[in-house]
BAMI-492667 format. One record per residue (C-alpha): residue number from 1; z, x, y; residue in one letter. Coordinates in nm, 3 decimals, always signed. Each point is the difference from the previous one (the first is absolute). Example, Ala and Ser with C-alpha at 12.3 -4.5 7.8 and 13.67 -1.06 7.14 Angstrom:
// residues 2
{node 1,{+0.780,+1.230,-0.450},'a'}
{node 2,{-0.066,+0.137,+0.344},'s'}
***
This chain:
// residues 270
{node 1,{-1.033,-2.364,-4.892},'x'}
{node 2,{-0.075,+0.141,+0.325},'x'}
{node 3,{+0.267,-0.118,+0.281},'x'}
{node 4,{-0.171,+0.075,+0.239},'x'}
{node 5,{-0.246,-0.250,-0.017},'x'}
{node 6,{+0.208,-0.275,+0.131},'x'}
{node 7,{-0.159,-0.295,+0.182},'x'}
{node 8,{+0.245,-0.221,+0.165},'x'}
{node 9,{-0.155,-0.331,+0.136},'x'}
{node 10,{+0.150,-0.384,+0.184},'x'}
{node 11,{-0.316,-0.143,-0.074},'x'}
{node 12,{+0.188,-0.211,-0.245},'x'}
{node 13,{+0.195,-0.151,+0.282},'x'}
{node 14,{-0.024,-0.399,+0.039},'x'}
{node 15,{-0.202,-0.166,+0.228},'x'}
{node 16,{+0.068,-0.275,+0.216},'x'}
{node 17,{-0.194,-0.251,-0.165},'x'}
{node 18,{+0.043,-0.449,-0.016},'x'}
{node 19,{+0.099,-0.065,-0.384},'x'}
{node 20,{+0.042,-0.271,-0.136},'x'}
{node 21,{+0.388,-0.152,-0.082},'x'}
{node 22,{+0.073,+0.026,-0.336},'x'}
{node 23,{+0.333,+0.076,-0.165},'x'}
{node 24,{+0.007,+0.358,-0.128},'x'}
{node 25,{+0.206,+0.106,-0.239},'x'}
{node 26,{+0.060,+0.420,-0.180},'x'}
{node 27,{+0.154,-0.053,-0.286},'x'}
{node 28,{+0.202,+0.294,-0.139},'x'}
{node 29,{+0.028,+0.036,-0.370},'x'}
{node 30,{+0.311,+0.228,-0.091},'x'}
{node 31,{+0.220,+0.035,-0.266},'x'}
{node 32,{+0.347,+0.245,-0.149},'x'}
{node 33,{-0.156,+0.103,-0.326},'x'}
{node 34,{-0.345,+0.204,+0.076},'x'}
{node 35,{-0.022,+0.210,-0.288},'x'}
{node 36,{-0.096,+0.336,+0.176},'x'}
{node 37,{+0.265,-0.019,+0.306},'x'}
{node 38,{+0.266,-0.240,-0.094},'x'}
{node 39,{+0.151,-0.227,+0.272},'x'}
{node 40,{-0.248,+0.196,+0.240},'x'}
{node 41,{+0.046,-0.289,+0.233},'x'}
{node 42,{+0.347,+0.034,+0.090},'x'}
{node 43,{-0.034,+0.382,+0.048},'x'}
{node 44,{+0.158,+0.116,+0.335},'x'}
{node 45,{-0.211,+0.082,+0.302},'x'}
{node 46,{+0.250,+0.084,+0.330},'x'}
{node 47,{+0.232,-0.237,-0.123},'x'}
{node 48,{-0.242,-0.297,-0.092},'x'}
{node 49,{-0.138,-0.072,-0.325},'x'}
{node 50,{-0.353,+0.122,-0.060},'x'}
{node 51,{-0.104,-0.401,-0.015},'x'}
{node 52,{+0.171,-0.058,+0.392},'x'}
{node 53,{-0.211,+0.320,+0.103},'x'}
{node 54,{-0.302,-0.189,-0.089},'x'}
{node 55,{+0.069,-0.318,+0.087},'x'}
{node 56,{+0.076,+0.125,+0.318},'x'}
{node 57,{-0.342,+0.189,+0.043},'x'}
{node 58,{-0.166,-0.310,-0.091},'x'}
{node 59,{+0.143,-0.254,+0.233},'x'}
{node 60,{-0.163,+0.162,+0.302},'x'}
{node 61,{-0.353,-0.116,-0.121},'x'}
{node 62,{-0.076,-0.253,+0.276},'x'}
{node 63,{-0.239,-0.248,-0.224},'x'}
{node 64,{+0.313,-0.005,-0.264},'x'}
{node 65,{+0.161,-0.358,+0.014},'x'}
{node 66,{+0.234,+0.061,-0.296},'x'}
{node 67,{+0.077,+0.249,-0.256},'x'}
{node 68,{+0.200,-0.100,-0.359},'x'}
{node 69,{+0.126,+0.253,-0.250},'x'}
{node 70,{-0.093,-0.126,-0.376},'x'}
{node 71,{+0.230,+0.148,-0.225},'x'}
{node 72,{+0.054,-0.115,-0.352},'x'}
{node 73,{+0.284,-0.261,-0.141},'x'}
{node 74,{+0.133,+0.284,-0.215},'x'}
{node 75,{+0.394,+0.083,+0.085},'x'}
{node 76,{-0.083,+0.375,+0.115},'x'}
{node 77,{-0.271,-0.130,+0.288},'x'}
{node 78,{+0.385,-0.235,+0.067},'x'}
{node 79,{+0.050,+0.310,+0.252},'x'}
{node 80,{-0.384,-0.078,+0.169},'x'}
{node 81,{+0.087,-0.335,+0.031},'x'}
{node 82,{+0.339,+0.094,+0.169},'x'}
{node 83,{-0.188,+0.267,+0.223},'x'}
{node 84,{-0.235,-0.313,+0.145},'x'}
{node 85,{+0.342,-0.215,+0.079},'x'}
{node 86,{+0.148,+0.325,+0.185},'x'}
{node 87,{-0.266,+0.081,+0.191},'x'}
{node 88,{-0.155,-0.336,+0.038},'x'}
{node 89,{-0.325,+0.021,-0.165},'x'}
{node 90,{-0.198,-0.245,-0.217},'x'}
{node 91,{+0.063,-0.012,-0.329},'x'}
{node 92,{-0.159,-0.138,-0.342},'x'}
{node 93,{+0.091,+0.051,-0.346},'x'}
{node 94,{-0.283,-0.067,-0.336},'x'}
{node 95,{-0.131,+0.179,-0.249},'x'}
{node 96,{+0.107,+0.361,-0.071},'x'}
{node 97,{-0.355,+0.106,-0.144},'x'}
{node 98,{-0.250,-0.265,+0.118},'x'}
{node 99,{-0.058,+0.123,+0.328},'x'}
{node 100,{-0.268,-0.257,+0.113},'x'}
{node 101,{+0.223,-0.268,-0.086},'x'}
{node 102,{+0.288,+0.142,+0.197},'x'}
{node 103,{-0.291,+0.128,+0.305},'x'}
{node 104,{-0.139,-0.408,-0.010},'x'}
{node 105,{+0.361,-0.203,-0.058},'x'}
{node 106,{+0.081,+0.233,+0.295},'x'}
{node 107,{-0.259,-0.073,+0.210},'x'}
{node 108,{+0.039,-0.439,-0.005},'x'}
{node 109,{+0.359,+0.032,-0.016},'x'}
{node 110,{-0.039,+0.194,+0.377},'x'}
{node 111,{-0.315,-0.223,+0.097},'x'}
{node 112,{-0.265,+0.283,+0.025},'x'}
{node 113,{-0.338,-0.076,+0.117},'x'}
{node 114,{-0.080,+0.376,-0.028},'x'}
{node 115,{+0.192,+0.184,-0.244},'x'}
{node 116,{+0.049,+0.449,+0.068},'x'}
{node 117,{+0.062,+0.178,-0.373},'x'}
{node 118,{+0.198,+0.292,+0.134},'x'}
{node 119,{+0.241,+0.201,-0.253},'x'}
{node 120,{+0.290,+0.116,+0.017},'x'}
{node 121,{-0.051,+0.346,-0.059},'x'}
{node 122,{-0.165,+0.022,+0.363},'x'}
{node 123,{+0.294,+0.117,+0.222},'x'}
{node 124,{-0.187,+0.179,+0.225},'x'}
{node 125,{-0.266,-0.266,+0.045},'x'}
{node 126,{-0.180,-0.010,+0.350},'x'}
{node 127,{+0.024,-0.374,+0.132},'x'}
{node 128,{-0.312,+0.071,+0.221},'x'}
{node 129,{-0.207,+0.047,-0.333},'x'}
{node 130,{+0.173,-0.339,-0.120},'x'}
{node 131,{-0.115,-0.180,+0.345},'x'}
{node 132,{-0.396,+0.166,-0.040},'x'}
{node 133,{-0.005,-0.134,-0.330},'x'}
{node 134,{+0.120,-0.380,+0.076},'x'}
{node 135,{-0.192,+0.040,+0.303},'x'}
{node 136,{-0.317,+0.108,-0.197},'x'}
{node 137,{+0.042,-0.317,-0.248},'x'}
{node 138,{+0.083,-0.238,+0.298},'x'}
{node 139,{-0.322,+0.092,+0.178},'x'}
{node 140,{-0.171,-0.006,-0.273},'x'}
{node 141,{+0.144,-0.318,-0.203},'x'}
{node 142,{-0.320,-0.181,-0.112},'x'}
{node 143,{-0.119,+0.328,-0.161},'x'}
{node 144,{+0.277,+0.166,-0.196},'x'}
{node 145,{+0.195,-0.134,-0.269},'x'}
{node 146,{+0.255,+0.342,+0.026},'x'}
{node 147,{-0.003,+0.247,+0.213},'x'}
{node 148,{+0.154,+0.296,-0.114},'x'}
{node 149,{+0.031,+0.420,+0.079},'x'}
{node 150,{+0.026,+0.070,-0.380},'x'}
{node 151,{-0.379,-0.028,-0.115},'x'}
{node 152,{-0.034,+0.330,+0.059},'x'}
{node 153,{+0.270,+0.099,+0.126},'x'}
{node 154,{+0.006,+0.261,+0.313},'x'}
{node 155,{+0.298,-0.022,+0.168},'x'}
{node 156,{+0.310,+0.181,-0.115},'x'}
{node 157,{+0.128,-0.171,-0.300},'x'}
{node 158,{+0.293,-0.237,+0.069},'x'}
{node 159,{-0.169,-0.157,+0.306},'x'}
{node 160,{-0.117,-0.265,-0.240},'x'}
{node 161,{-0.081,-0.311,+0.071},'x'}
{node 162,{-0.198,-0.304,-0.109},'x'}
{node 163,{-0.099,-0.317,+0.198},'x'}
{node 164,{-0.087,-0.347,-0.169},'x'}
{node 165,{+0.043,-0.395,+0.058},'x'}
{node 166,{+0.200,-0.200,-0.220},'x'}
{node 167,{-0.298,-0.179,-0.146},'x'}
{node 168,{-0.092,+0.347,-0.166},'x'}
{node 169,{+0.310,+0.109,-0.072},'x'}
{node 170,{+0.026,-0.360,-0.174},'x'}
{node 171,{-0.316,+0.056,-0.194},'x'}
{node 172,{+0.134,+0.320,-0.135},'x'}
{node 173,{+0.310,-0.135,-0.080},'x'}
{node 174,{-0.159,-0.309,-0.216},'x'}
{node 175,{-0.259,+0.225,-0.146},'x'}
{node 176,{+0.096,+0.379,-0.099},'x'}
{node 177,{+0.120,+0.013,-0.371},'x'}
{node 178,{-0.034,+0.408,-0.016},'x'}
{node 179,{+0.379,+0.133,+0.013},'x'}
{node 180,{-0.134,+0.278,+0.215},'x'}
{node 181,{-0.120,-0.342,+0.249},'x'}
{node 182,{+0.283,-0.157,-0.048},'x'}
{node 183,{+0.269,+0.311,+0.103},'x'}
{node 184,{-0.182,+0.187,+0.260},'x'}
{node 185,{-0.074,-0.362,+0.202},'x'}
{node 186,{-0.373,+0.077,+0.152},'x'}
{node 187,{-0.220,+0.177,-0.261},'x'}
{node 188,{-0.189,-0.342,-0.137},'x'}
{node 189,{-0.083,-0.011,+0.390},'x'}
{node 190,{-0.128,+0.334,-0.017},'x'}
{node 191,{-0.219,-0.016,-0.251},'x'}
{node 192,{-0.400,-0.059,+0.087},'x'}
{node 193,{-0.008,-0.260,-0.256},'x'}
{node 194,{+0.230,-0.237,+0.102},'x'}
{node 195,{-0.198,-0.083,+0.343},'x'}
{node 196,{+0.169,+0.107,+0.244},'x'}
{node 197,{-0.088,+0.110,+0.320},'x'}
{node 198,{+0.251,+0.339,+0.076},'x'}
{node 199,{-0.012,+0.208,+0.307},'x'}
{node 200,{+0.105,+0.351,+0.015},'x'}
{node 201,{+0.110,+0.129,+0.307},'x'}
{node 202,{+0.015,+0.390,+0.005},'x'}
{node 203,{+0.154,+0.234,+0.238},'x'}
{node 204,{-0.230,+0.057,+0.286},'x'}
{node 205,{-0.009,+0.361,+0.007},'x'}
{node 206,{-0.198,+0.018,-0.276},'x'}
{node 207,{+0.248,+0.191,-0.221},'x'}
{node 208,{+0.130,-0.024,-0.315},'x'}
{node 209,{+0.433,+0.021,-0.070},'x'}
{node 210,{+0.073,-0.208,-0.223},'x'}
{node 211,{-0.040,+0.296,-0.307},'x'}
{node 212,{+0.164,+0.242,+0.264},'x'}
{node 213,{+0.291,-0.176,+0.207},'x'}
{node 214,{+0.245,-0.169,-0.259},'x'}
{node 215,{+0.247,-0.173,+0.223},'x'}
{node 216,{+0.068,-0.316,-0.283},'x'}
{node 217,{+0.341,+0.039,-0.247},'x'}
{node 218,{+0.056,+0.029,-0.340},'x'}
{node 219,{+0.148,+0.370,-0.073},'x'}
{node 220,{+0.266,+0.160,+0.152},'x'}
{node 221,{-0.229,+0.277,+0.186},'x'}
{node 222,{-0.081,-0.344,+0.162},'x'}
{node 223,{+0.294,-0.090,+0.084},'x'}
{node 224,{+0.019,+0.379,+0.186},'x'}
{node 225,{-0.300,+0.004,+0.175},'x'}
{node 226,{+0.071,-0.365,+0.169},'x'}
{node 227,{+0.346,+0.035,+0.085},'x'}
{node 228,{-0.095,+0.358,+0.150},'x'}
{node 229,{-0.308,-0.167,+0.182},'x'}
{node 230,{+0.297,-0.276,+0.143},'x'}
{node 231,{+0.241,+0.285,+0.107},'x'}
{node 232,{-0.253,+0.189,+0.204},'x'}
{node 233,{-0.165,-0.329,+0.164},'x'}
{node 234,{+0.228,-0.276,+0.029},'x'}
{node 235,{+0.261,+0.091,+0.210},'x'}
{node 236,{-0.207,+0.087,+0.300},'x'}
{node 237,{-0.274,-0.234,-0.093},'x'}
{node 238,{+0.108,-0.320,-0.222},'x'}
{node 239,{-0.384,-0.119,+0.016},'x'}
{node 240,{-0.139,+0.307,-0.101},'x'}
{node 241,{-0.339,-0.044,-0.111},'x'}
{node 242,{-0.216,+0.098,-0.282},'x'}
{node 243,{-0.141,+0.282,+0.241},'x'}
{node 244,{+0.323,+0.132,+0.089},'x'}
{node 245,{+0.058,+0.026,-0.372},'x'}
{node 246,{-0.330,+0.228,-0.010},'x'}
{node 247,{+0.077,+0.186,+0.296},'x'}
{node 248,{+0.338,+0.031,-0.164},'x'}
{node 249,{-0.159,+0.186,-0.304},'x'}
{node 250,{-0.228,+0.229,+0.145},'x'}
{node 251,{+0.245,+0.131,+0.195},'x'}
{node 252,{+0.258,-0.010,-0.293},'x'}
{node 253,{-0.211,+0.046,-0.320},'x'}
{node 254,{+0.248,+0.092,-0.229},'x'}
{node 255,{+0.122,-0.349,+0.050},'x'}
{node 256,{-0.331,-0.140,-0.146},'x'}
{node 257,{+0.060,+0.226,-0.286},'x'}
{node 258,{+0.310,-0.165,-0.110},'x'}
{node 259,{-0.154,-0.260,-0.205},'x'}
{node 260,{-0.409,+0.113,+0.012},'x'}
{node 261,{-0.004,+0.020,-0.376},'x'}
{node 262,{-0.016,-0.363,-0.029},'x'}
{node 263,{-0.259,-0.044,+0.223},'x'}
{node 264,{-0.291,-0.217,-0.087},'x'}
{node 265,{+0.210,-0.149,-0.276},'x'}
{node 266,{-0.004,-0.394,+0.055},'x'}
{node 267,{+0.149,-0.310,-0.304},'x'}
{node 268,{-0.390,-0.026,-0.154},'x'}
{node 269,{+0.043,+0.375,-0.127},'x'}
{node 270,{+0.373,+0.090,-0.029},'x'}
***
């Protein structure tokens, strides 16, 4: 790829705007026993676990009213639910492998009106993409059943995030019978023939990173690259933001190059 063709943009930056008041909720799947990086979660990032350093990223979103980890009743997520009580986060406990069930039990126990899929292997999500996309559902409520960045994606993978009211995530949840529906929470929303009505919001540059900037976890090069990107950004800048990470490596590409071979890889094809 050619660095130097860099565009760096805050056109993504919220807007003050009236929205209406509805309770919105991120819910953040995570588990111990990921098959390709296990206990990923708890991995340490300047003396936090990986999880905290996302949280933590996440609770500056400003249209946010709550976020709740969903991990899994299983005795290895015990040390999830033990995180939450430390740290004082949200916590629910279902289903280890139906995902929709665990996303939608979730989402009444906490009393969503809007309910944010965000996952866990995101720690170096950007919580002004998170407040565009609620904003661009709120604004938008009587014409989008889910609002998500996903469908295509263009922003650098592991800024993911998908928008929807409980009433669809409800629908889902009564209706999906695919396992692939059932464990990855949204697809029956995502697909045409279920009717309904999804919004992708791409990055406003016009670009295209998600098959080029792999900032998501699941191998230990992973692991590297985002505990390297933390070291160099958060100690003068705790909000760093997904253009400092840019800036970061162009002027730094060999940190880029710790984990580029997985680039463009994503669950539907691993």
């Amino acid at each position: 790829m050619n660095r130097k063709n860099y565009t760096f943009t805050n056109n993504y930056l919220i807007k003050s705007v009236k929205l209406p008041k509805l309770h919105v909720v991120a819910i953040v799947q995570a588990r111990m026993s990921s098959t390709r990086l296990l206990g990923k979660t708890m991995l340490d990032v300047l003396g936090k676990p990986l999880l905290y350093r996302q949280l933590e990223r996440m609770e500056k979103a400003q249209l946010l009213d709550k976020i709740v980890v969903a991990t899994s009743t299983q005795k290895e997520d015990d040390i999830i639910a033990e995180f939450c009580s430390k740290f004082g986060y949200s916590c629910f406990r279902g289903s280890l492998n139906d995902l929709l069930d665990r996303h939608y039990q979730a989402a009444v126990k906490y009393d969503a009106d809007v309910v944010l899929k965000i996952p866990s292997d995101c720690p170096l999500i950007d919580h002004r993409i998170i407040d565009l996309l609620i904003q661009e559902y709120l604004n938008n409520i009587d014409k989008y059943d889910f609002v998500t960045n996903l469908k295509p994606g263009s922003w650098p993978d592991g800024n993911d995030v998908e928008v929807m009211p409980l009433k669809a995530l409800q629908k889902a949840w009564l209706e999906a019978k695919d396992s692939d529906e059932r464990e990855h929470t949204t697809p029956f929303i995502t697909n045409p023939t279920n009717g309904f009505k999804v919004k992708n919001v791409s990055w406003s540059s016009g670009l295209n990173y998600s098959t080029t900037h792999r900032w998501t976890i699941d191998y230990p090069e992973d692991y590297q690259f985002i505990r390297r990107v933390y070291e160099e950004l958060y100690p003068s800048n705790p909000d760093f933001s997904m253009e400092d990470i840019l800036q970061l490596i162009m002027l730094k590409p060999d940190i880029q190059d710790i984990n580029s071979r997985f680039a463009g890889q994503y669950w539907w094809n691993r």
